[in-house]
C-alpha positions as CSV (number, residue, x, y, z in Angstrom):
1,X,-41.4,-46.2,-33.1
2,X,-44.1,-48.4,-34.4
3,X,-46.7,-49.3,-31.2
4,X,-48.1,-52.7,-31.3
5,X,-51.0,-53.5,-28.7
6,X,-51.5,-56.8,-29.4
7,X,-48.6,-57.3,-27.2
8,X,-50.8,-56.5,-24.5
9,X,-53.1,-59.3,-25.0
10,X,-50.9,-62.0,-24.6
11,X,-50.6,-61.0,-20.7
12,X,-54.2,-60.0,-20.0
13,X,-54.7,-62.7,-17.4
14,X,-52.0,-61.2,-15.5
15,X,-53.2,-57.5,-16.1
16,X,-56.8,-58.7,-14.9
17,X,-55.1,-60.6,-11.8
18,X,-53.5,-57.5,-10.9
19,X,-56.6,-55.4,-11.2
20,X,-58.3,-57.8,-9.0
21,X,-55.8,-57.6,-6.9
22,X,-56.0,-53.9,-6.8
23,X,-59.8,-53.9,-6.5
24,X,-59.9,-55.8,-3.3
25,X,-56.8,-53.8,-1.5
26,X,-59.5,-50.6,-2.3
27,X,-62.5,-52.3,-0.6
28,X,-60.7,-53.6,2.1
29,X,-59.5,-50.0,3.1
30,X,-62.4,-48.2,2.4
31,X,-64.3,-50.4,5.3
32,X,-61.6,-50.2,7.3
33,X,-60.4,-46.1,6.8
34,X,-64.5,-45.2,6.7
35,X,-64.7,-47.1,10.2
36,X,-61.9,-44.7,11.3
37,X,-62.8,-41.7,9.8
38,X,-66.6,-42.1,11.5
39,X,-65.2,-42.3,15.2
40,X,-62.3,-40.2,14.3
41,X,-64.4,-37.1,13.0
42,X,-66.7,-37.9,16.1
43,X,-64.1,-38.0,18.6
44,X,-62.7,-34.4,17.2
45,X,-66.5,-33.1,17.7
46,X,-66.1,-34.2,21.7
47,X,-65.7,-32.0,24.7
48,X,-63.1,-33.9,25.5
49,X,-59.8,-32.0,24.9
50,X,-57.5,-34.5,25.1
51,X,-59.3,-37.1,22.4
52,X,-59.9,-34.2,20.5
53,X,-56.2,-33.0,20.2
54,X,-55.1,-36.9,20.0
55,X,-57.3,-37.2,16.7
56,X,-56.6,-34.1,15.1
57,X,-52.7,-34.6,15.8
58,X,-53.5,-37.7,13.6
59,X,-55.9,-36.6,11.0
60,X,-53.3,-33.6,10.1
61,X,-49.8,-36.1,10.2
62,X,-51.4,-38.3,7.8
63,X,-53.2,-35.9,5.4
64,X,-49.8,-33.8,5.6
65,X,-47.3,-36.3,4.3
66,X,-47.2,-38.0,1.5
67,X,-48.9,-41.9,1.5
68,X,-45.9,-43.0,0.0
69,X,-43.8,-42.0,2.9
70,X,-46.7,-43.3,5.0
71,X,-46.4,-46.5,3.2
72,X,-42.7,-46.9,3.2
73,X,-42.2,-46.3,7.0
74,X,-44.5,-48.8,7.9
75,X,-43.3,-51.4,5.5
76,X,-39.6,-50.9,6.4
77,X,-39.7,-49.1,10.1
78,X,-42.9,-50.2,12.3
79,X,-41.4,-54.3,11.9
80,X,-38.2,-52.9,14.3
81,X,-40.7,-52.0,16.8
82,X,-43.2,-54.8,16.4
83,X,-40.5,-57.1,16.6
84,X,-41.4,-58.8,13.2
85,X,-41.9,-58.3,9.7
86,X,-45.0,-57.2,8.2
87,X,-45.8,-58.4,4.1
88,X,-46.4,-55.9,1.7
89,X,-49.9,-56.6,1.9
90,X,-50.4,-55.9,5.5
91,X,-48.5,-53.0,5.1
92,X,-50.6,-51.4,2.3
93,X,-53.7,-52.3,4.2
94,X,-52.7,-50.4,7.0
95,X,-51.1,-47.4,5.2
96,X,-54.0,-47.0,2.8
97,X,-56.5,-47.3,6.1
98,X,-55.2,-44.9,8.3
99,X,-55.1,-42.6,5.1
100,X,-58.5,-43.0,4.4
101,X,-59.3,-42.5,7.7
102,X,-57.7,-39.5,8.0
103,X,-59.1,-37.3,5.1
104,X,-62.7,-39.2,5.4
105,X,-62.9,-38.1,9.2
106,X,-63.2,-34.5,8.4
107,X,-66.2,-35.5,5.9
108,X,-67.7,-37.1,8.7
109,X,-67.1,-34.3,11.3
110,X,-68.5,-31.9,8.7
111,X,-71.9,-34.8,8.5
112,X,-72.4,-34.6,12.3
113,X,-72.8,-31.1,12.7
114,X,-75.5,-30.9,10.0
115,X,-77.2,-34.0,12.6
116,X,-79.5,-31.6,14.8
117,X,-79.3,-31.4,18.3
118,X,-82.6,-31.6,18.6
119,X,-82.5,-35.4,17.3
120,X,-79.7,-35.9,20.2
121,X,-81.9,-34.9,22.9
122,X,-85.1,-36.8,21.3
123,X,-82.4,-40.1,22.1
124,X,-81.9,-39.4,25.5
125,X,-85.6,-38.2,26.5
126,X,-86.3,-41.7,25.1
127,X,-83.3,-43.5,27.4
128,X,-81.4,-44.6,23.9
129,X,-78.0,-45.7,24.4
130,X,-75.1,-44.0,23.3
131,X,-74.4,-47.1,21.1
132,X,-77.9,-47.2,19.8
133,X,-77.9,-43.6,18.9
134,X,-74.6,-44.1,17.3
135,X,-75.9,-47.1,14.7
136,X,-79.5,-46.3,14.2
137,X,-79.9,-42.5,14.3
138,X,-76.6,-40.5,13.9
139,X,-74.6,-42.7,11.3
140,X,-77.2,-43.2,8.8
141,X,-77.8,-39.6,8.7
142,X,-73.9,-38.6,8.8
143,X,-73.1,-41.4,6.0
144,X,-76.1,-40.0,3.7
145,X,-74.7,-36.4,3.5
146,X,-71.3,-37.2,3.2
147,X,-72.2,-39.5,0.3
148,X,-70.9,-37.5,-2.4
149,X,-67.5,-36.5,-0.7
150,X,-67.4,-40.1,0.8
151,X,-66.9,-41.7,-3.0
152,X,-64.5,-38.5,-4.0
153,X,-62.5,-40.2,-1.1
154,X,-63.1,-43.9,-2.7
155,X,-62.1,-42.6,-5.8
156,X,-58.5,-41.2,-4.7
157,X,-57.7,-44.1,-2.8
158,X,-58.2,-46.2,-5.7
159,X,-55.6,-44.4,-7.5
160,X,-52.8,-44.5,-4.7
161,X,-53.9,-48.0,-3.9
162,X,-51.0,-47.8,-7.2
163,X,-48.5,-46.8,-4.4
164,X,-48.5,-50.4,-3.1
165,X,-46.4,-51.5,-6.1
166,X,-43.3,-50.0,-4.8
167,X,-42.9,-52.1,-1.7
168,X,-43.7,-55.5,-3.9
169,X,-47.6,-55.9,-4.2
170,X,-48.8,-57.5,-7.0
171,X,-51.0,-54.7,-8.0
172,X,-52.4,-53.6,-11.1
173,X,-49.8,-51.3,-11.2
174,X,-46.7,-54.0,-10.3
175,X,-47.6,-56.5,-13.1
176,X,-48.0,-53.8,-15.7
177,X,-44.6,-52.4,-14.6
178,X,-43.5,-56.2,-14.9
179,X,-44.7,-56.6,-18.6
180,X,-43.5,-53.3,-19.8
181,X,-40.1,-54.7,-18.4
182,X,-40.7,-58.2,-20.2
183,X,-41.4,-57.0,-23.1
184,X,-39.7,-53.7,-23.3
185,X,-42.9,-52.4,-24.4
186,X,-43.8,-49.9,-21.8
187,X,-45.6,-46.9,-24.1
188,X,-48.2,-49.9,-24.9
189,X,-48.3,-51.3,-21.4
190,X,-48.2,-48.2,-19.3
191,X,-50.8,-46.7,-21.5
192,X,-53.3,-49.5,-20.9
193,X,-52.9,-49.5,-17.5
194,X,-53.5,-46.0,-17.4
195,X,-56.8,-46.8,-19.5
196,X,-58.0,-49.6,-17.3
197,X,-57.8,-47.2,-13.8
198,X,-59.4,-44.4,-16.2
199,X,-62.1,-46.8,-16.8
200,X,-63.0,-47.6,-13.3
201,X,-62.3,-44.4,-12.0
202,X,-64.2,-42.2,-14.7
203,X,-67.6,-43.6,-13.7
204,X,-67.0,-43.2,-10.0
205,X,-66.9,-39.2,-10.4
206,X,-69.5,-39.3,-12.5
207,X,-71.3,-41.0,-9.8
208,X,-70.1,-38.9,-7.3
209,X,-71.9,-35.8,-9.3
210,X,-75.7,-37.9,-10.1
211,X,-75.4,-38.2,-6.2
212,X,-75.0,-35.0,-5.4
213,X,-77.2,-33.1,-8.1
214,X,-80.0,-36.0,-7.8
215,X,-80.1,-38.4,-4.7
216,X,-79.7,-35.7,-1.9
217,X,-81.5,-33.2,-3.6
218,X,-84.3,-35.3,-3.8
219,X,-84.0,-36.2,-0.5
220,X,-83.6,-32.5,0.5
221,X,-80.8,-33.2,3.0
């Protein structure tokens, strides 16, 4: 079989469409999962028994199933409770969120307990409120150690951001699936797909390791 790339280049609009596409899905539930994952891993490091078992029933059904099972159920079951449909989008949105809430709370609950409880009490002797303690003293310290983990996280929900494809999304993953059916050239499609999340994703992890090695060792935390 004689591969022929150029074939490629004739749908890069469509390929960069896609990753755009792709790129915002990511963003989108990264704010959204990392806003679940702070008060989830806080929650599960309450007194509270209740919350506590509440959010780790929660944190363990999502990180125990597959995402694509995750996504499937709430594209095709949660609209016959809801009443009405949900599009493809919304659904990946709120698969890939509750996902990225789930395995980024236990980064967080790991962050907290490095927060001394000395630094708690300093916020009450000074009549702080719980919300103020929250914002300006606990989750700048919590984000800033779980740093490094925190973009591990990014970095795998970039790659099953691909997952969306299968209920419709125009993903990076959906057109090149498209184009490699187009063209029935799918060793040259696929394969520059796979490049393109390499590409992204590569410099991520390497990230992820100056962080670590660098940042918070200069930082001593």
């Amino acid at each position: 079989m004689q591969l022929n790339f150029e074939v490629v280049l004739r749908f890069q609009d469509a390929l960069v469409t896609g990753l755009w596409t792709t790129i915002k899905l990511t963003l989108i539930c990264i704010l959204i999962g990392c806003t679940i994952g702070f008060f989830v891993g806080m929650a599960r490091t309450s007194k509270n028994v209740v919350l506590r078992s509440i959010t780790s029933l929660y944190v363990e059904f999502f990180r125990g199933t597959p995402v694509l099972v995750q996504l499937f159920w709430i594209f095709f079951c949660l609209p016959l409770f809801l009443g009405f449909e949900l599009s493809n989008l919304v659904s990946g949105i709120i698969a890939l969120s509750l996902y990225m809430g789930a395995i980024t709370s236990e980064t967080f609950r790991a962050s907290l307990k490095t927060v001394g409880r000395e630094q708690r009490d300093a916020c009450i002797a000074l009549g702080l409120s719980r919300w103020t303690q929250i914002i300006n003293v606990i989750l700048p310290q919590a984000v800033l150690r779980a740093a490094p983990t925190l973009l591990s996280n990014c970095v795998s929900l970039f790659k099953e951001s691909a997952l969306v494809s299968a209920v419709g999304m125009s993903d990076l993953m959906f057109v090149g699936q498209n184009i490699s059916n187009t063209t029935a050239r799918p060793i040259e499609v696929l394969t520059v797909v796979a490049i393109i999340y390499f590409a992204i994703a590569f410099p991520l992890t390497r990230a992820v390791t100056y962080i670590e090695r660098r940042v918070l060792q200069k930082l001593a935390v």
